[in-house]
C-alpha positions as CSV (number, residue, x, y, z in Angstrom):
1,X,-159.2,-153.1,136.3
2,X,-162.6,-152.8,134.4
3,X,-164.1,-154.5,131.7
4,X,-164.1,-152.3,128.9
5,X,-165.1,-155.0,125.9
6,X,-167.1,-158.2,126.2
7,X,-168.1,-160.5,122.6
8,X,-171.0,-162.8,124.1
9,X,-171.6,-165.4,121.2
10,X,-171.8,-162.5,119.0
11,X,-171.8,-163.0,115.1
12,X,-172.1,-160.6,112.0
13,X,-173.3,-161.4,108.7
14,X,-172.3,-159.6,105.8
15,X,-174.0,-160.1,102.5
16,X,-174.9,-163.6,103.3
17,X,-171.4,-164.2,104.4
18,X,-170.5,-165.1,108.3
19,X,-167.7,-162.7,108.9
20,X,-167.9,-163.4,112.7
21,X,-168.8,-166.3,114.1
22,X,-170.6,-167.1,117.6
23,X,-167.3,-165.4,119.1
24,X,-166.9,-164.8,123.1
25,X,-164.2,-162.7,124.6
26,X,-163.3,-160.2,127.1
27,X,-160.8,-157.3,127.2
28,X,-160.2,-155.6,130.5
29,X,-158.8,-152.1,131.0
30,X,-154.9,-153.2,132.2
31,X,-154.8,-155.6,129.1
32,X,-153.6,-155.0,125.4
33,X,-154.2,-157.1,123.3
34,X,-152.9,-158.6,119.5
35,X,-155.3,-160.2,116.9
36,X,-153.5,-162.5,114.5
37,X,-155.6,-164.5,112.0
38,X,-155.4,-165.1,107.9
39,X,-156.8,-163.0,105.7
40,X,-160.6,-163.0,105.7
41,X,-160.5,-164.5,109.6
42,X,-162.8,-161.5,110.7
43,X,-159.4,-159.6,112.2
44,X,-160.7,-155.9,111.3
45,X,-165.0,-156.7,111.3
46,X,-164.2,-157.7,115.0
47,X,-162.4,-154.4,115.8
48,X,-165.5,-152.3,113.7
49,X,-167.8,-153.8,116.1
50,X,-165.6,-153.0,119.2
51,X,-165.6,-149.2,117.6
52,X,-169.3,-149.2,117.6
53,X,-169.2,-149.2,113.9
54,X,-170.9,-152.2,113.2
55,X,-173.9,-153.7,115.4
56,X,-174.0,-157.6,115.7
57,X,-176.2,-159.9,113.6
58,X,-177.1,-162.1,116.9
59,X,-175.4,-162.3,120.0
60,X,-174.2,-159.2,122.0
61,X,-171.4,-156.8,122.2
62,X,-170.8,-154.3,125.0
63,X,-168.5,-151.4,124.6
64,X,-167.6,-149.5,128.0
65,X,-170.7,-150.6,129.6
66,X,-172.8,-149.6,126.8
67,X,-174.9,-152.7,124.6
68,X,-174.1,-151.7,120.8
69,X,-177.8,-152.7,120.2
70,X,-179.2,-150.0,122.0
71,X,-176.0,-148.0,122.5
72,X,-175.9,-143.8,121.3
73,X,-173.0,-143.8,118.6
74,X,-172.5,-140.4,118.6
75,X,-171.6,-141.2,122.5
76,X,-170.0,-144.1,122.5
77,X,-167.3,-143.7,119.6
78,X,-165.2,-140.1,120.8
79,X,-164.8,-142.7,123.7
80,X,-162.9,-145.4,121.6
81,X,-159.8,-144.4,120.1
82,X,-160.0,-146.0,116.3
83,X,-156.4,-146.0,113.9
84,X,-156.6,-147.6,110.7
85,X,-155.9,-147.0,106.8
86,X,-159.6,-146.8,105.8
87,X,-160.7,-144.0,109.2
88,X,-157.7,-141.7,107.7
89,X,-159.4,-142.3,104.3
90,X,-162.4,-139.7,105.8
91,X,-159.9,-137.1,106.1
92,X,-159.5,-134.3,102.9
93,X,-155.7,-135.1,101.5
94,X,-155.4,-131.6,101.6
95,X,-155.6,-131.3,105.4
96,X,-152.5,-130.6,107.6
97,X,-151.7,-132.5,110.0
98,X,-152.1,-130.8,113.4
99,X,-155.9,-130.4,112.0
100,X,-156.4,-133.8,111.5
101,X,-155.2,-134.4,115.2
102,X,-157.2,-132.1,116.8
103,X,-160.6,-132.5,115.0
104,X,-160.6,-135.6,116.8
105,X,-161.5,-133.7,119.3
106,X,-164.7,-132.7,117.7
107,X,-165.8,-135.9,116.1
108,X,-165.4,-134.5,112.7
109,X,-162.7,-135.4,109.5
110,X,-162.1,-131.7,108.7
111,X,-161.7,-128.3,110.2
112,X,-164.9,-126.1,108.6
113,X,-163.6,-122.8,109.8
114,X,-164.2,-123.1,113.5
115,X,-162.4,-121.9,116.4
116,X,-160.8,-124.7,118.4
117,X,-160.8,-124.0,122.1
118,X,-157.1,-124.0,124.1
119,X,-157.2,-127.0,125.4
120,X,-157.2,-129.0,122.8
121,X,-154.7,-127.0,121.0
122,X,-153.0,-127.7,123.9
123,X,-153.9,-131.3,124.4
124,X,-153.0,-131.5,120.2
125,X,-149.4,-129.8,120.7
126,X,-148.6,-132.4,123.5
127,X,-150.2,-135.4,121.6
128,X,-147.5,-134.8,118.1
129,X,-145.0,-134.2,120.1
130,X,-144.9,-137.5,121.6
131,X,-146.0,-138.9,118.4
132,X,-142.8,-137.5,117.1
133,X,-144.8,-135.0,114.5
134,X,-144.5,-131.7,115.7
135,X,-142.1,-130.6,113.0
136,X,-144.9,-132.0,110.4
137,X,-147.6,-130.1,112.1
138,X,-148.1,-127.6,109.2
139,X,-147.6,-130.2,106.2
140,X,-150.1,-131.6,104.6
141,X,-151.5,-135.1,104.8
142,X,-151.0,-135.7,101.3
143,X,-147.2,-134.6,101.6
144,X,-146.3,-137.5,104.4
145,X,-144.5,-141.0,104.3
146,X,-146.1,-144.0,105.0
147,X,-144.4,-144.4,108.2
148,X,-145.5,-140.6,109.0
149,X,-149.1,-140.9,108.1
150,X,-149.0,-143.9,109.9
151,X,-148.2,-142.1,113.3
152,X,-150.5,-139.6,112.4
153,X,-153.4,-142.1,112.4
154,X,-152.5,-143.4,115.8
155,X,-151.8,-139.5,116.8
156,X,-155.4,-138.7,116.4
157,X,-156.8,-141.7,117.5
158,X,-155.8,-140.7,121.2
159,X,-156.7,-137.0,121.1
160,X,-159.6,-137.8,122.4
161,X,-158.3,-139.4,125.1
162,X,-160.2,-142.8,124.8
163,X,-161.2,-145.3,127.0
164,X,-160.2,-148.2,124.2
165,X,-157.7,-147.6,121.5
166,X,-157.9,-150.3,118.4
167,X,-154.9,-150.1,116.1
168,X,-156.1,-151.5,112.5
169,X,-152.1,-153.3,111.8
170,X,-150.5,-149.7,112.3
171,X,-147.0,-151.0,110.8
172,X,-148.1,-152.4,107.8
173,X,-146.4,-151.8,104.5
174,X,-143.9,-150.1,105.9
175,X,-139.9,-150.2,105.3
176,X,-138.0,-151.9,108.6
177,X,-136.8,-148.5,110.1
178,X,-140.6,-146.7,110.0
179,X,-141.8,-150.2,111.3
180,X,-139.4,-150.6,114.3
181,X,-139.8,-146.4,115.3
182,X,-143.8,-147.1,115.3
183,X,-143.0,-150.4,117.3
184,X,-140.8,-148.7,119.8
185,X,-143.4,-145.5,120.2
186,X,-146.4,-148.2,120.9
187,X,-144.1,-150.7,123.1
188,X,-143.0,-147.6,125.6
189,X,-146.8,-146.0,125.4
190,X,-148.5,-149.9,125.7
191,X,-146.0,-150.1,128.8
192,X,-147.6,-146.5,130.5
193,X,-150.0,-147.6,133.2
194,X,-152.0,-144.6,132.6
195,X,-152.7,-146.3,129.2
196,X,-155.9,-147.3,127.8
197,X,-156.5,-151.2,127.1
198,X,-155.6,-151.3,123.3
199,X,-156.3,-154.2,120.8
200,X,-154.3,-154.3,117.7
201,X,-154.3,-156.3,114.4
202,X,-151.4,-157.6,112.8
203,X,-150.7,-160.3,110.2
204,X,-147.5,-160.9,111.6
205,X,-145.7,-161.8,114.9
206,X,-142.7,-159.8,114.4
207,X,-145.0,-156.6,114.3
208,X,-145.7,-157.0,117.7
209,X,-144.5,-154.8,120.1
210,X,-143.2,-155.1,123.7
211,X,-145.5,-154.4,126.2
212,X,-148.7,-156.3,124.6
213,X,-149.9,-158.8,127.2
214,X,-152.9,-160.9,125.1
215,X,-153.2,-162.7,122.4
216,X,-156.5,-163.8,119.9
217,X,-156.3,-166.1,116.9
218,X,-159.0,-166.0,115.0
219,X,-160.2,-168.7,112.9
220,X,-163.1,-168.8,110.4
221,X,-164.6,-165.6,112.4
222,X,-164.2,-167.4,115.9
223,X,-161.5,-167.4,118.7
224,X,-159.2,-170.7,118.5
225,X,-157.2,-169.2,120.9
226,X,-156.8,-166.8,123.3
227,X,-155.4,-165.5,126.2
228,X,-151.7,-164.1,128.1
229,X,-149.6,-163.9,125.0
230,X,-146.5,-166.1,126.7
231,X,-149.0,-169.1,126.7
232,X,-151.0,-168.7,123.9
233,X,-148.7,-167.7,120.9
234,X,-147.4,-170.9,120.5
235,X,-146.1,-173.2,117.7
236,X,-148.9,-175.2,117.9
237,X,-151.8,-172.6,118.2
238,X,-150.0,-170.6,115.2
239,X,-150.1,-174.2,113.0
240,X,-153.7,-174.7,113.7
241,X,-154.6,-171.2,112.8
242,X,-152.5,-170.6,109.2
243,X,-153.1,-174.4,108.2
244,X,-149.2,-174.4,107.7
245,X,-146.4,-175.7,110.4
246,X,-145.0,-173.0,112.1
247,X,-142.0,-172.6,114.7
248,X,-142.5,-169.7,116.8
249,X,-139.4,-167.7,118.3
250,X,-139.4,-165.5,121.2
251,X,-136.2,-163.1,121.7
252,X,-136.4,-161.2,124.9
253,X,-139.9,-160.0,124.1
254,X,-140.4,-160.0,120.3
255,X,-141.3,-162.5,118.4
256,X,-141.0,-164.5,115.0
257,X,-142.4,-167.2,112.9
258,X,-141.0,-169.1,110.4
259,X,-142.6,-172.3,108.3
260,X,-141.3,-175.4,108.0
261,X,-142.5,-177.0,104.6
């Protein structure tokens, strides 16, 4: 167990606007962690920062040992696994789908013509198949579903084989059998020891999947809460947080919310 992650009163300021505010945290490599916050909390600014995307305003952030102040980008992000709707934004619509997996591999959002070496054709094979996309391999991104493109995000996002993976809310907009496949894929690979620590952001509790043992609730940029997800995602913590009471329901594992108004 290492540290991979550490927020030490670390803020960021965006166009005059605090987006994250004085927050302290830690995320060690056995751990995997949920965000839950309302809209504007600072959910995905805090997972840029933790993909060496952005720097913060004050304060200090240290990603796999390395200070984001004086950190090498071009170093530090093939090491941190990054899925989200605006990262697959970088990628031509045009491109096929075992491309966009494997030029993960070489830090770039299209194939140019290059010769990829066998191992990470081999590493890219291995990586759709488990993702369930090897029959999509030669479609192009443009063609997919939602719930496809979806796994393709979180396909490349491992090809590199990171140290950190941060999943931007991987199941969102998606109808109820996409979401619960891409909630049973990440339950059974959050529940592989060999697994890197993994942070992901959801807006709601019944997108989280087995396996995930941490919780932060953000709140006006900061952490209210955090901590083991049994003790922390609580009625109480949930109320403070969305400004609205909430009962919280755990059923063998997964959970839901529901106000009472």
């Amino acid at each position: 167990m290492v540290q991979v992650l550490r927020f030490s009163n670390a803020s960021l300021v965006r166009d005059g606007n605090t987006v994250v505010n004085n927050l302290n945290w830690e995320v060690t490599s056995d751990q995997r962690w949920i965000i839950l916050g309302a809209n504007g909390a600072g959910k995905t600014s805090l997972l840029d920062m933790a993909a060496g995307w952005d720097v913060p305003s004050s304060g200090q952030v240290t990603v796999l040992d390395e200070d984001l102040s004086t950190a090498d980008p071009e170093w530090l992000r093939p090491r941190v696994g990054y899925a989200s709707s605006s990262m697959s934004k970088r990628i031509p619509p045009t491109e096929t789908v075992s491309d966009a997996v494997i030029t993960a591999a070489y830090a770039a959002a299209e194939r140019r013509g290059e010769q990829f070496e066998d191992l990470d054709i081999r590493r890219a094979r291995r990586v759709l198949a488990e993702w369930r996309l090897e029959s999509l391999s030669d479609r192009t991104l443009v063609s997919l579903s939602e719930g496809e493109a979806k796994r393709m995000q979180i396909a490349r996002s491992i090809m590199t084989d990171p140290e950190l993976l941060l999943l931007d809310e991987p199941t969102a907009g998606l109808d109820l059998g996409s979401r619960e496949e891409i909630m049973q894929m990440l339950g059974y690979f959050a529940g592989n020891p060999s697994a890197p620590a993994i942070i992901m952001v959801t807006h709601h509790v019944e997108e989280i999947p087995r396996g995930f043992t941490h919780v932060l609730l953000v709140k006006d940029g900061g952490a209210a809460y955090a901590g083991p997800i049994a003790s922390t995602l609580t009625s109480e913590n949930l109320t403070d947080v969305f400004g609205v009471k909430v009962t919280v329901y755990n059923n063998d594992g997964r959970y839901s919310a529901q106000a009472s108004l």
